[in-house]
C-alpha positions as CSV (number, residue, x, y, z in Angstrom):
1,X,136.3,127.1,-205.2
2,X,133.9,128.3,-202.2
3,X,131.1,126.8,-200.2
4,X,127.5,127.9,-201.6
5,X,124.7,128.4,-199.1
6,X,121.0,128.9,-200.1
7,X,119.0,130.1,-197.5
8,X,114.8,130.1,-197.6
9,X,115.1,130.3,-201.3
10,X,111.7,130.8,-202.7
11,X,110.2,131.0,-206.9
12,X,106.9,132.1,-206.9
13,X,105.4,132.8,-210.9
14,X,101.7,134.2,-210.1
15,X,99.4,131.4,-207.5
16,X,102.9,128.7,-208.8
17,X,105.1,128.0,-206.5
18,X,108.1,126.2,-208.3
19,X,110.3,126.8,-205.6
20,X,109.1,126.9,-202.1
21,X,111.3,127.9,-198.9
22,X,115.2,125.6,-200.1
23,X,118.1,125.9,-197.6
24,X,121.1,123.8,-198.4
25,X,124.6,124.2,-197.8
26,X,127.0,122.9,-200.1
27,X,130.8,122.5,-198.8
28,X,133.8,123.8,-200.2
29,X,134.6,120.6,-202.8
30,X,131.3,118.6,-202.2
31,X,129.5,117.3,-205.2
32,X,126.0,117.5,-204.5
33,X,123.0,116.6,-206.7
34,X,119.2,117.7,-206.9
35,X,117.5,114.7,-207.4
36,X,113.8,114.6,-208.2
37,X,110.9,114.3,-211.2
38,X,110.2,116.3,-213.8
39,X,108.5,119.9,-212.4
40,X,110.1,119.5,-208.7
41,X,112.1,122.6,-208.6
42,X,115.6,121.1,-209.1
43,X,116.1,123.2,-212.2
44,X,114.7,126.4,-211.3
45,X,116.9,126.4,-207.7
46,X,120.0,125.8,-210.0
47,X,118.9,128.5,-212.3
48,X,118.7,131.0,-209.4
49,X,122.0,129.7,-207.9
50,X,123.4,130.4,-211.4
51,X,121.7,133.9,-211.3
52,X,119.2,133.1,-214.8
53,X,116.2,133.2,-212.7
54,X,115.7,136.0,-209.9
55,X,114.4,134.5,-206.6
56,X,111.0,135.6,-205.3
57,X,112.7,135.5,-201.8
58,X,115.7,133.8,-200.3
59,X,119.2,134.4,-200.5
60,X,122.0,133.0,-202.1
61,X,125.9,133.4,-201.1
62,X,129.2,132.1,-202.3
63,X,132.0,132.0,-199.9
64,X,131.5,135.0,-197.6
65,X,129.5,137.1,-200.6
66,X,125.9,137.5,-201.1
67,X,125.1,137.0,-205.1
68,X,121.3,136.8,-204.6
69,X,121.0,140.0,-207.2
70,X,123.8,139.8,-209.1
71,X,124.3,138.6,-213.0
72,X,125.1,135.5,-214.0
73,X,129.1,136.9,-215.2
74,X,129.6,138.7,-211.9
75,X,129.2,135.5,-209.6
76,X,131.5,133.2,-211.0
77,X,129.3,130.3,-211.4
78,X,130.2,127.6,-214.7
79,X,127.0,126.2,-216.0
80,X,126.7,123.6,-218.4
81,X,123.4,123.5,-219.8
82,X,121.4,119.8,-220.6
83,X,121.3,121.3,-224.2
84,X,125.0,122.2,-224.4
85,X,123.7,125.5,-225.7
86,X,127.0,125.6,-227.9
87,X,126.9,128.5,-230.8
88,X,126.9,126.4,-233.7
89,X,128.9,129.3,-235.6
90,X,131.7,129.6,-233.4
91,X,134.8,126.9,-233.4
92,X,135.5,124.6,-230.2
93,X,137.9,127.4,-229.4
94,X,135.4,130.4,-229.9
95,X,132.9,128.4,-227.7
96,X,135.2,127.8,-224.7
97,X,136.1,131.4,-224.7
98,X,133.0,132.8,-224.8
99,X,132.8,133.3,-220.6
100,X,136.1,134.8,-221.0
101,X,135.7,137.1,-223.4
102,X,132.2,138.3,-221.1
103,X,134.6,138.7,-218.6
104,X,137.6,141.0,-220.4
105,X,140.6,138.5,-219.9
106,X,143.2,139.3,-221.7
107,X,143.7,137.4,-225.2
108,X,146.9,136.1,-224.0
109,X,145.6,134.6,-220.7
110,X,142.5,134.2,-222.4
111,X,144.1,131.4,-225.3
112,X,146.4,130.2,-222.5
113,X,143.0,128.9,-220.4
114,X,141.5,127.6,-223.3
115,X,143.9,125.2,-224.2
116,X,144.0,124.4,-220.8
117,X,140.7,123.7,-220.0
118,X,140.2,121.7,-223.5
119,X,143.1,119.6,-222.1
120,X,141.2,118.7,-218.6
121,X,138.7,117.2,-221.3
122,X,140.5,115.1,-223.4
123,X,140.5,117.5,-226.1
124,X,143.6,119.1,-227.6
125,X,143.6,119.9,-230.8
126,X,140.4,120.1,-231.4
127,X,140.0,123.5,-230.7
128,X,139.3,124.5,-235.0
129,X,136.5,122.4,-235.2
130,X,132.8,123.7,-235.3
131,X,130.4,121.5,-232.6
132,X,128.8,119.8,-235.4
133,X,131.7,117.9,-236.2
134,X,131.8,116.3,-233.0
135,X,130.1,113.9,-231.5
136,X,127.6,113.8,-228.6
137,X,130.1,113.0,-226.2
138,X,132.6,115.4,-227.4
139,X,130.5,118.3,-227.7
140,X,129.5,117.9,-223.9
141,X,132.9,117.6,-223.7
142,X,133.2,121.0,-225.0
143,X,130.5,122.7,-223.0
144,X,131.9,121.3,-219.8
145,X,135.5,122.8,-220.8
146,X,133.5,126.2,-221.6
147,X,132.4,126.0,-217.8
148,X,135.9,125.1,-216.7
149,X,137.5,127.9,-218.5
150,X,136.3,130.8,-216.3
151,X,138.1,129.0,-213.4
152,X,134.0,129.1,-211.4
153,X,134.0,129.2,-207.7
154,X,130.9,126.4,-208.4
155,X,130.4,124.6,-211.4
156,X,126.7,123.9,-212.0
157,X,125.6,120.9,-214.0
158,X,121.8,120.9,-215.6
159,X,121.6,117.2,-216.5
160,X,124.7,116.9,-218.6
161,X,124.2,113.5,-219.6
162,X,120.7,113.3,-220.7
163,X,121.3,113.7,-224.6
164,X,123.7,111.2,-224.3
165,X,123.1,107.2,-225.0
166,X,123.6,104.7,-222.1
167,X,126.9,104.0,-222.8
168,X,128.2,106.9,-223.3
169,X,126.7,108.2,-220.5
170,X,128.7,105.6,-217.8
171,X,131.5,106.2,-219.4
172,X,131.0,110.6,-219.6
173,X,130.0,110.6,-215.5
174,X,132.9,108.8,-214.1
175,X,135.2,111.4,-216.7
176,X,133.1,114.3,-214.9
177,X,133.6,112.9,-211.3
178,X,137.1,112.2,-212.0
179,X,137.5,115.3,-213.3
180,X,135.7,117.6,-209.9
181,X,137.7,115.3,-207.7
182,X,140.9,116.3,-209.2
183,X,140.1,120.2,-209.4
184,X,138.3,119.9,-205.9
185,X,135.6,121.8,-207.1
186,X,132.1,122.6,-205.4
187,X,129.4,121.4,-207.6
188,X,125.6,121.1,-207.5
189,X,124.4,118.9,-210.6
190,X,120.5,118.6,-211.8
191,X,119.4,114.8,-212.5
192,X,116.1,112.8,-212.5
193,X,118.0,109.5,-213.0
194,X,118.7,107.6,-210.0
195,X,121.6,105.8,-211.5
196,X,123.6,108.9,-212.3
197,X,122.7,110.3,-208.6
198,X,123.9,107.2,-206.7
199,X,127.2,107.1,-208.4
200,X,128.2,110.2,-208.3
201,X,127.1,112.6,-205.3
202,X,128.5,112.5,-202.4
203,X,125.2,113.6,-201.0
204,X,122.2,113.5,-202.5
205,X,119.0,116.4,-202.4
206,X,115.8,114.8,-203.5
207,X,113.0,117.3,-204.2
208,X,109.4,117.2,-205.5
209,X,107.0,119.6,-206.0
210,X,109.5,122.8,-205.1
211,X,110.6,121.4,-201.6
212,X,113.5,119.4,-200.4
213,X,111.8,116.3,-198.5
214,X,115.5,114.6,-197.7
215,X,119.5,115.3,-197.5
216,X,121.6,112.9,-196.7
217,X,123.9,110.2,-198.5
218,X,123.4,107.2,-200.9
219,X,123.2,105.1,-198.2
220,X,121.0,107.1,-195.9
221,X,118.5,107.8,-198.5
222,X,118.3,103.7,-199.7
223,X,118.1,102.2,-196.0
224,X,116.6,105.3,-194.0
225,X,114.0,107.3,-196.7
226,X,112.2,109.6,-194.6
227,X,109.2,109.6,-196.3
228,X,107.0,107.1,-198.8
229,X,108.2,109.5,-201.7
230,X,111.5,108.8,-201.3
231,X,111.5,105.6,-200.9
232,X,109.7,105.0,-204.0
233,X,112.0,107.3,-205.9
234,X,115.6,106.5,-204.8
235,X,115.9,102.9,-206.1
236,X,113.2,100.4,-206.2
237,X,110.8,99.2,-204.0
238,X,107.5,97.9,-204.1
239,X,104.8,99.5,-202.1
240,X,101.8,97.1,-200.4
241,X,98.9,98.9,-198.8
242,X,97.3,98.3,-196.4
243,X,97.2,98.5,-192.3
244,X,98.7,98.2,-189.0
245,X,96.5,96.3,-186.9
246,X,99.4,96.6,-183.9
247,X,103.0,96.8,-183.5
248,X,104.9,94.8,-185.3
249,X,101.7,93.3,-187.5
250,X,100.5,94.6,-190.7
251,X,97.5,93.3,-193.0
252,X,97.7,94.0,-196.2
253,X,94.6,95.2,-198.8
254,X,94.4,91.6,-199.7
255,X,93.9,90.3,-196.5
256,X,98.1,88.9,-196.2
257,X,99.2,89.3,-192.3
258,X,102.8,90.0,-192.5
259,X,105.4,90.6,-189.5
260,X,106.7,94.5,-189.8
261,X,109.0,95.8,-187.6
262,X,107.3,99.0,-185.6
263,X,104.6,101.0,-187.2
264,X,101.7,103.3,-185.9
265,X,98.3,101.6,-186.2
266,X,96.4,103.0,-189.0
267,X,96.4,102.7,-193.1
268,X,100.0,102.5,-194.0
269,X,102.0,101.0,-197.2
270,X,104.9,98.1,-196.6
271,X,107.6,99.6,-198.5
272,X,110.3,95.8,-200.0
273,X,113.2,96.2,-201.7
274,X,113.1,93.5,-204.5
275,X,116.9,92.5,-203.4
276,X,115.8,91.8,-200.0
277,X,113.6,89.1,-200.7
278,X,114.1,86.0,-201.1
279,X,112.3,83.4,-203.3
280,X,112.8,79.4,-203.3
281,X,110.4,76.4,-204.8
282,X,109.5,75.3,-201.2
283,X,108.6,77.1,-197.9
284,X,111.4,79.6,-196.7
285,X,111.7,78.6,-192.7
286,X,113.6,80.7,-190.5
287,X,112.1,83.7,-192.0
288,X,109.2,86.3,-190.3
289,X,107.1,86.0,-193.6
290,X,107.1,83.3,-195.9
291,X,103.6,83.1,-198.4
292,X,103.1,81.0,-201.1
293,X,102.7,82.7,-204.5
294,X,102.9,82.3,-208.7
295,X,105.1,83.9,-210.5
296,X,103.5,86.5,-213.4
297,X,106.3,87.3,-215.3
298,X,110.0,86.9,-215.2
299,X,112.6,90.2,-216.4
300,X,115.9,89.1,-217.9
301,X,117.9,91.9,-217.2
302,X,121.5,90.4,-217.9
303,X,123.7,90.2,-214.3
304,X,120.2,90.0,-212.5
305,X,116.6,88.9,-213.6
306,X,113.4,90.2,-211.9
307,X,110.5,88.1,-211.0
308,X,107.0,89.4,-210.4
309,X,104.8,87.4,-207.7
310,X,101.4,87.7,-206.9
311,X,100.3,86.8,-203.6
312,X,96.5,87.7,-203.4
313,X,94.4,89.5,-206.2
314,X,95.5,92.7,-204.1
315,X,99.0,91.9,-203.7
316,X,101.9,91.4,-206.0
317,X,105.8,91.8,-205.4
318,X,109.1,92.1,-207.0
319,X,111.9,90.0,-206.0
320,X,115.2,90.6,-207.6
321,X,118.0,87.7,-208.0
322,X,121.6,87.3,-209.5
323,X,121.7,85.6,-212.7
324,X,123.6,82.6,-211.3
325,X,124.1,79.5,-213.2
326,X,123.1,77.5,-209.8
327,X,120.2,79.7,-208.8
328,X,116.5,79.5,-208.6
329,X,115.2,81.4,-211.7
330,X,111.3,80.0,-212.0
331,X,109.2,80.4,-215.0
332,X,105.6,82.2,-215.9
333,X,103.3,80.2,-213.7
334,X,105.2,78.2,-212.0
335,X,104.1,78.3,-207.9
336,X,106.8,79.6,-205.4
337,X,107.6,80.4,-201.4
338,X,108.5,84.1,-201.0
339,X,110.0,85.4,-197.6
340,X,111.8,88.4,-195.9
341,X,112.6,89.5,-192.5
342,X,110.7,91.9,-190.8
343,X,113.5,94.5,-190.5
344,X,113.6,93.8,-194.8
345,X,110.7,96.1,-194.9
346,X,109.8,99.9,-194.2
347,X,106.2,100.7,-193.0
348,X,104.8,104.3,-193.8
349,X,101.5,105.8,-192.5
350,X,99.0,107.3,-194.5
């Protein structure tokens, strides 16, 4: 295990700037994860930490060494790849010792570290088999154990889960998390889904278009996003535009006056978060905003059940609420009072 460091890391391909200027520092046992959309540069900075993509500039180092230049089996980095990228040829055994055999261990030491690494993942014995016997889950499994094998300094993870149904995939990242926990191993893992992020990083990256636009943890990205972007992309929120006619007031597009807590007068979006509103049949008093409302459609989503309000013909909300037996759960049409505190909401200029 070692700590990584990326410093000014930088992907240019022609006028493209994939990556543009990435420092991070990733501690000595810290699971870390790139969080971001499709085309941010999450990828291609894992890529060039696992030495498959040359930086344009930057520098990369693991523990006290410098690997910017070197090859991917001289840096001691596991990668397991969203695709598995398993030789379909090859046995489970064959595939594990693949890393190995790049790097000349002994066949003694070499079998040895195979059955051991199949072991950390729950499969012994299975070692004859060819991947297309296995299942999703296994085969990930396998690719993971392949990563494990080489005994990495950092174990990179290119969304490991995504071929994997919903199940499955609960079930696969608390085995994973489990797993680095145990080891203590320092590992950066690639992930659009928010889900997977939240319950398994113990700090989150979130990119978009090649730059980092927050660090921090779960908690610090949910209640303190540092920008609209994140906000909007680390759980749920819904945005209302408008602008901030003083401190502490806000007008919305549809003409709404709502009490926000600070703000610099100009256009701006309210950012809510569905959970921290609250909708009854009557007015809400006590509250900094309450405004009447009719209900546009209703989500039944199981433990909780989402309920879409419109509030002017500019403004519309979410408001999220348990699935209680004695709770309010209106129906398509029906009028309601929606209301939240003005510390409940996050203004952001424009």
């Amino acid at each position: 295990m070692a700590r990584l460091d990326i410093q000014n890391l930088v992907k240019r391909y022609g006028d493209f700037h994939a990556v543009k200027d990435v420092s991070l520092s990733v501690a000595d046992g810290e699971f870390v994860v790139l969080l971001g959309p499709s085309g941010c540069g999450k990828t291609t900075t894992l890529r060039m930490v696992a030495g498959f993509i040359e930086p344009t500039a930057g520098q990369v180092r693991l523990g006290d060494g410098d690997v910017t230049l070197l090859p991917p089996w001289r840096r001691n980095t596991g990668m397991v790849f969203q695709s598995y990228a398993l030789f379909p040829h090859l046995t489970v055994a064959q595939n594990v010792a693949f890393g190995l055999e790049m790097r000349k261990v002994p066949k003694a030491d070499m079998e040895k570290r195979v059955e051991e690494a199949l072991a950390l993942v729950r499969l012994s014995g299975y070692g004859a088999r060819l991947p297309r016997q296995l299942s999703g889950g296994q085969q990930q499994r396998v690719a993971l154990a392949r990563a494990l094998a080489i005994r990495p300094d950092v174990l990179l993870l290119d969304e490991p889960l995504s071929n994997l149904d919903a199940k499955l995939r609960q079930e696969v990242r608390v085995e994973i998390r489990e797993l680095q926990r145990q080891l203590g191993l320092t590992t950066v893992m690639v992930t659009h889904d928010q889900e997977e992020a939240l319950t398994m990083a113990d700090r989150l990256v979130v990119m978009n278009e090649g730059t980092v636009h927050q660090v921090g943890s779960q908690r610090d990205l949910y209640e303190r996003p540092a920008d609209r972007f994140v906000a909007g992309f680390v759980g749920r929120t819904t945005f209302l535009a408008g602008t901030v006619e003083s401190a502490g007031r806000f007008r919305t597009e549809g003409g709404l006056g709502l009490a926000v807590a600070g703000g610099t007068p100009g256009k701006a979006a309210l950012s809510l978060r569905p959970e921290r509103i609250e909708i009854a049949p009557a007015p809400l008093p006590g509250l900094d905003n309450d405004l009447p409302g009719t209900v546009e459609f209703v989500s039944y989503l199981g433990a909780q059940i989402d309920i879409h309000v419109r509030l002017s013909p500019a403004d519309r909300l979410v408001v999220q609420v348990a699935n209680r037996a004695d709770g309010f759960s209106p129906e398509v049409g029906q009028q309601v009072h929606v209301g939240w505190r003005a510390s409940a909401g996050q203004v952001f200029g424009e």
